[in-house]
DRENNU-869587 format. One record per residue: residue number from 0; residue in three letters; x, y negated, z negated of N, C-alpha, C in turn. Coordinates in steps of 0.2 Angstrom, whole numbers. Layout:
N
num=NUM residu=Ala n.xx=X n.yy=Y n.zz=Z ca.xx=X ca.yy=Y ca.zz=Z c.xx=X c.yy=Y c.zz=Z
...
! end
This chain:
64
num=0 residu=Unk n.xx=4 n.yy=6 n.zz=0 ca.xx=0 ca.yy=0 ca.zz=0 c.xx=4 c.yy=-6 c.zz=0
num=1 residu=Unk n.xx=9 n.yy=-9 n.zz=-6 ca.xx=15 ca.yy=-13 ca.zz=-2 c.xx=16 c.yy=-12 c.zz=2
num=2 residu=Unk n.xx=18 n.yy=-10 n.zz=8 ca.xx=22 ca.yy=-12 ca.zz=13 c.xx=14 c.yy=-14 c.zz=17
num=3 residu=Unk n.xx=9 n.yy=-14 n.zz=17 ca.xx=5 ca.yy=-16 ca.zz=21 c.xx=0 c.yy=-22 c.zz=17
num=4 residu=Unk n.xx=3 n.yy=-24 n.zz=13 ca.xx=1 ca.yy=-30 ca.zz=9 c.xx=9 c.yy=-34 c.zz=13
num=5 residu=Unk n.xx=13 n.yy=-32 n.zz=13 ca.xx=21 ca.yy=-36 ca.zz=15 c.xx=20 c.yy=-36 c.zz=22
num=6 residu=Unk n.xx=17 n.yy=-33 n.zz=25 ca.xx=16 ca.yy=-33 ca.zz=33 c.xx=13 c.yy=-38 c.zz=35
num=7 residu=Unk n.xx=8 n.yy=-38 n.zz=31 ca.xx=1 ca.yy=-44 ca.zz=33 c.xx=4 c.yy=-51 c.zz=31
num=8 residu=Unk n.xx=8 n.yy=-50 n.zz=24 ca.xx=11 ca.yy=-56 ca.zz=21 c.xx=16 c.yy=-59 c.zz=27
num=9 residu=Unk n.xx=18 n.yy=-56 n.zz=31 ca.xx=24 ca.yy=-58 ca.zz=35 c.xx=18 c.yy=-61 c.zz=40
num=10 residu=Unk n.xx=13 n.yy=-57 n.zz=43 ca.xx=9 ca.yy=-59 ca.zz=47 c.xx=7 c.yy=-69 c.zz=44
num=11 residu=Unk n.xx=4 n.yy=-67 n.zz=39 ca.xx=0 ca.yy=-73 ca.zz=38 c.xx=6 c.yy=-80 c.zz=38
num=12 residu=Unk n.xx=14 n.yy=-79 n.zz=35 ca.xx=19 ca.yy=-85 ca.zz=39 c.xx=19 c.yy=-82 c.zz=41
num=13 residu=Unk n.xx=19 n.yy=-79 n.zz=47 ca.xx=21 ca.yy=-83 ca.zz=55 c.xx=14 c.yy=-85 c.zz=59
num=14 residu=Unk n.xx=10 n.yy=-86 n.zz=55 ca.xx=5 ca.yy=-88 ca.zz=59 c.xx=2 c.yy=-96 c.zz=55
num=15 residu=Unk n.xx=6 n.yy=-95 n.zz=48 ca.xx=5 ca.yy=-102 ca.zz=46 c.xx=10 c.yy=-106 c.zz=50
num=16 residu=Unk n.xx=15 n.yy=-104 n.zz=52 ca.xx=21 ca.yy=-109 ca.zz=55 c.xx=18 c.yy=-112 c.zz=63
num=17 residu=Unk n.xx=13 n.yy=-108 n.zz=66 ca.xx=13 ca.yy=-110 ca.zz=71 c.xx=7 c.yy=-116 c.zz=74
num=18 residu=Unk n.xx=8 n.yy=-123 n.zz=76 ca.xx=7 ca.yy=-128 ca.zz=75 c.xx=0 c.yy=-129 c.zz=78
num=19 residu=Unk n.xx=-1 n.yy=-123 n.zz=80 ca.xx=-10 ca.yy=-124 ca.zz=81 c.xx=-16 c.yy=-123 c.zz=76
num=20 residu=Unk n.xx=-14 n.yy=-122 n.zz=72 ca.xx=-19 ca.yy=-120 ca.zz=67 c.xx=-19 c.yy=-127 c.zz=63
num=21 residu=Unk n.xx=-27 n.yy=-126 n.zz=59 ca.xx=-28 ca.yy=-133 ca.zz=56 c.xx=-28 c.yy=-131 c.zz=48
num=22 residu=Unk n.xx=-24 n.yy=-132 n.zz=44 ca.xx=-24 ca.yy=-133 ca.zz=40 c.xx=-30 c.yy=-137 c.zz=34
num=23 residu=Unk n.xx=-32 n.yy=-142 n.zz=36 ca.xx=-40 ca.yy=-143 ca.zz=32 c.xx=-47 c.yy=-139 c.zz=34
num=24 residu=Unk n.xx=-46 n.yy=-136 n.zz=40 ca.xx=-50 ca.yy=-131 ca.zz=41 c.xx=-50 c.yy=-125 c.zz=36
num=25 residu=Unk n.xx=-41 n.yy=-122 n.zz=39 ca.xx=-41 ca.yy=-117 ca.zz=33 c.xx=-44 c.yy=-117 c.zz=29
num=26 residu=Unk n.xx=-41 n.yy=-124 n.zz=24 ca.xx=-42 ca.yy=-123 ca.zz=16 c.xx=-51 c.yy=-125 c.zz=14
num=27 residu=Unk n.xx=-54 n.yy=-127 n.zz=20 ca.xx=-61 ca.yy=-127 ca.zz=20 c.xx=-65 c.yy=-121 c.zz=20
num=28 residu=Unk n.xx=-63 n.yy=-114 n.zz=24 ca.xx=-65 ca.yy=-110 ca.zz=28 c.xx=-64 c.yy=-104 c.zz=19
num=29 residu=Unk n.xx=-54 n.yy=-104 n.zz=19 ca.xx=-54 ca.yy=-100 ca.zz=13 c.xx=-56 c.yy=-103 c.zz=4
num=30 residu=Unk n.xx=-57 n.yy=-108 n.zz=6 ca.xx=-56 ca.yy=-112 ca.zz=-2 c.xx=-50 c.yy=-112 c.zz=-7
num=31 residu=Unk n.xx=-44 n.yy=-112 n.zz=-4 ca.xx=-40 ca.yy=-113 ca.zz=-6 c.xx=-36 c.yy=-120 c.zz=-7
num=32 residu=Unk n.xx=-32 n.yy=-123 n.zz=-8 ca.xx=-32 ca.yy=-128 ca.zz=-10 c.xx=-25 c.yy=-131 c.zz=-2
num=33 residu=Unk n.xx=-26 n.yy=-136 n.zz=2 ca.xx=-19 ca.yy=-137 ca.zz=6 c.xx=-13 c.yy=-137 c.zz=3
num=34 residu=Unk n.xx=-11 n.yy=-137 n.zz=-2 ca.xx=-7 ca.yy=-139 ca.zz=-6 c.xx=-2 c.yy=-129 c.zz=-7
num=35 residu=Unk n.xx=-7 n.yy=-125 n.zz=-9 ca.xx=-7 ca.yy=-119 ca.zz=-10 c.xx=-6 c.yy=-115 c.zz=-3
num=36 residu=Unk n.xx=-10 n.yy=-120 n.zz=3 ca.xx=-6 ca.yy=-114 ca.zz=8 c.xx=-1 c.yy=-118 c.zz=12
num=37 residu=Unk n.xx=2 n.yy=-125 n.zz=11 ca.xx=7 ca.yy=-127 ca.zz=13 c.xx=12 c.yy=-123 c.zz=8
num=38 residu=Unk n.xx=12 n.yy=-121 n.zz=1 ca.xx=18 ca.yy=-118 ca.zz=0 c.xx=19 c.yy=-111 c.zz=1
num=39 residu=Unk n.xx=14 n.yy=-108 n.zz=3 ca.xx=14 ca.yy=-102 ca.zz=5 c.xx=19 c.yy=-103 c.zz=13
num=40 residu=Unk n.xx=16 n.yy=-108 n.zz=17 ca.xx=19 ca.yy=-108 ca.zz=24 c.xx=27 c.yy=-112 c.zz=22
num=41 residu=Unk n.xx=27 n.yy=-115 n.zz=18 ca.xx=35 ca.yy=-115 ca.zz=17 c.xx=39 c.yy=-111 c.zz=13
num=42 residu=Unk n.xx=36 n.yy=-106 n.zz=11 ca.xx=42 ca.yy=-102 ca.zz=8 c.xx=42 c.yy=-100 c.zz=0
num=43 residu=Unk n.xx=39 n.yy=-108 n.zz=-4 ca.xx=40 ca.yy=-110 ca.zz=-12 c.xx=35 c.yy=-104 c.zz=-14
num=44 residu=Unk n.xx=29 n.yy=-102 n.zz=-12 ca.xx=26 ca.yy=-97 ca.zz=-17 c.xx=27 c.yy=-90 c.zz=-15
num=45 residu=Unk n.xx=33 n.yy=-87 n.zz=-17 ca.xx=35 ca.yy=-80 ca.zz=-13 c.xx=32 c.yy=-73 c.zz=-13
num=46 residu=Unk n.xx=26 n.yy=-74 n.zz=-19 ca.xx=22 ca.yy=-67 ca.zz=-20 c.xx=15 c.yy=-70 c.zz=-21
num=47 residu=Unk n.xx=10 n.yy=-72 n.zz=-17 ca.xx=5 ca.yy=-75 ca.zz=-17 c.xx=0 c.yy=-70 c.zz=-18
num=48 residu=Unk n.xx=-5 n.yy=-69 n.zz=-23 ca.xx=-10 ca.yy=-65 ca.zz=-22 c.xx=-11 c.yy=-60 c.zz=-18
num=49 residu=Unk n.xx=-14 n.yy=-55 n.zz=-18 ca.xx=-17 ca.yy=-53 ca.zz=-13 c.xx=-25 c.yy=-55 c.zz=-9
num=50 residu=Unk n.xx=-28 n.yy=-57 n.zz=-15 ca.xx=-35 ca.yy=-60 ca.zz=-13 c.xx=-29 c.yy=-66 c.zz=-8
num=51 residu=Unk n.xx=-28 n.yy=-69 n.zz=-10 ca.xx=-24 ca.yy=-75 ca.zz=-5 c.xx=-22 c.yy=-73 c.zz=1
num=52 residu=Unk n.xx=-20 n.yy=-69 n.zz=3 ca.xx=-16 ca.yy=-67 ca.zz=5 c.xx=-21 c.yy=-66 c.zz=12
num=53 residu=Unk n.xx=-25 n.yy=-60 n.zz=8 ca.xx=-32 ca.yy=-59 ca.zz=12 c.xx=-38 c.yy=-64 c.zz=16
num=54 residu=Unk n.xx=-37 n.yy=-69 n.zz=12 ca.xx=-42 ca.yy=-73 ca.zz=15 c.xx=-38 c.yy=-78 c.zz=22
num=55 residu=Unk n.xx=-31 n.yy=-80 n.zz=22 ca.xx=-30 ca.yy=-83 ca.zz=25 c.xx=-28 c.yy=-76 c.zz=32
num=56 residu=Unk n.xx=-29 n.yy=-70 n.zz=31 ca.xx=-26 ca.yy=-66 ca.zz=36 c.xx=-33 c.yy=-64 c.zz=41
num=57 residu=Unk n.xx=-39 n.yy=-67 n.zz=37 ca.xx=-45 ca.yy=-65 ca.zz=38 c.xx=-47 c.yy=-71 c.zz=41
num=58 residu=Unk n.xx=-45 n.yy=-77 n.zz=41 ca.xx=-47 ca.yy=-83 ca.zz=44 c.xx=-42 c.yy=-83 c.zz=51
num=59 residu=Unk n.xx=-35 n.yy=-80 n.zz=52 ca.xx=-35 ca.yy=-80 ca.zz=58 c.xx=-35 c.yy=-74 c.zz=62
num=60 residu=Unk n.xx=-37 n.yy=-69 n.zz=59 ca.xx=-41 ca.yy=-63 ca.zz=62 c.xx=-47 c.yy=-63 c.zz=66
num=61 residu=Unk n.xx=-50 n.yy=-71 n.zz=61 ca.xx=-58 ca.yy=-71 ca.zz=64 c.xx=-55 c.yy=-77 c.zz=71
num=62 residu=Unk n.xx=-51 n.yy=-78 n.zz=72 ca.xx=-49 ca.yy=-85 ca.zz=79 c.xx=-47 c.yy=-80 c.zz=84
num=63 residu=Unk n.xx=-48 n.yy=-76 n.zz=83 ca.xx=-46 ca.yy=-74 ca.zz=91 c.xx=-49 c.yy=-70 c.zz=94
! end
């Protein structure tokens, strides 16, 4: 189960880094705070829930 919680977590940076996505959507869409997924997308929060983790992999799963 780690490594597929690690897998998704790799997924969800490198889909925060990617300059299309809106950030006040996100934290509209998951309810998390901008604050909390800018630090996830730079790196400062390095083991971020799993609910968290979830919701934003779920919000870019739902865009395609």
């Amino acid at each position: 189960m780690a490594t597929q919680i690690e897998s998704k977590l790799a997924y969800v940076k490198r889909k925060l880094k990617d300059p299309a996505y809106n950030n006040m959507q996100l934290s509209r869409v998951t309810g998390l705070t901008p604050a909390a997924i800018s630090r996830i997308a730079n790196g400062e929060t390095k083991n971020p829930t799993y609910d968290t983790v979830e919701k934003i992999a779920a919000y870019f799963q739902g865009l395609k």
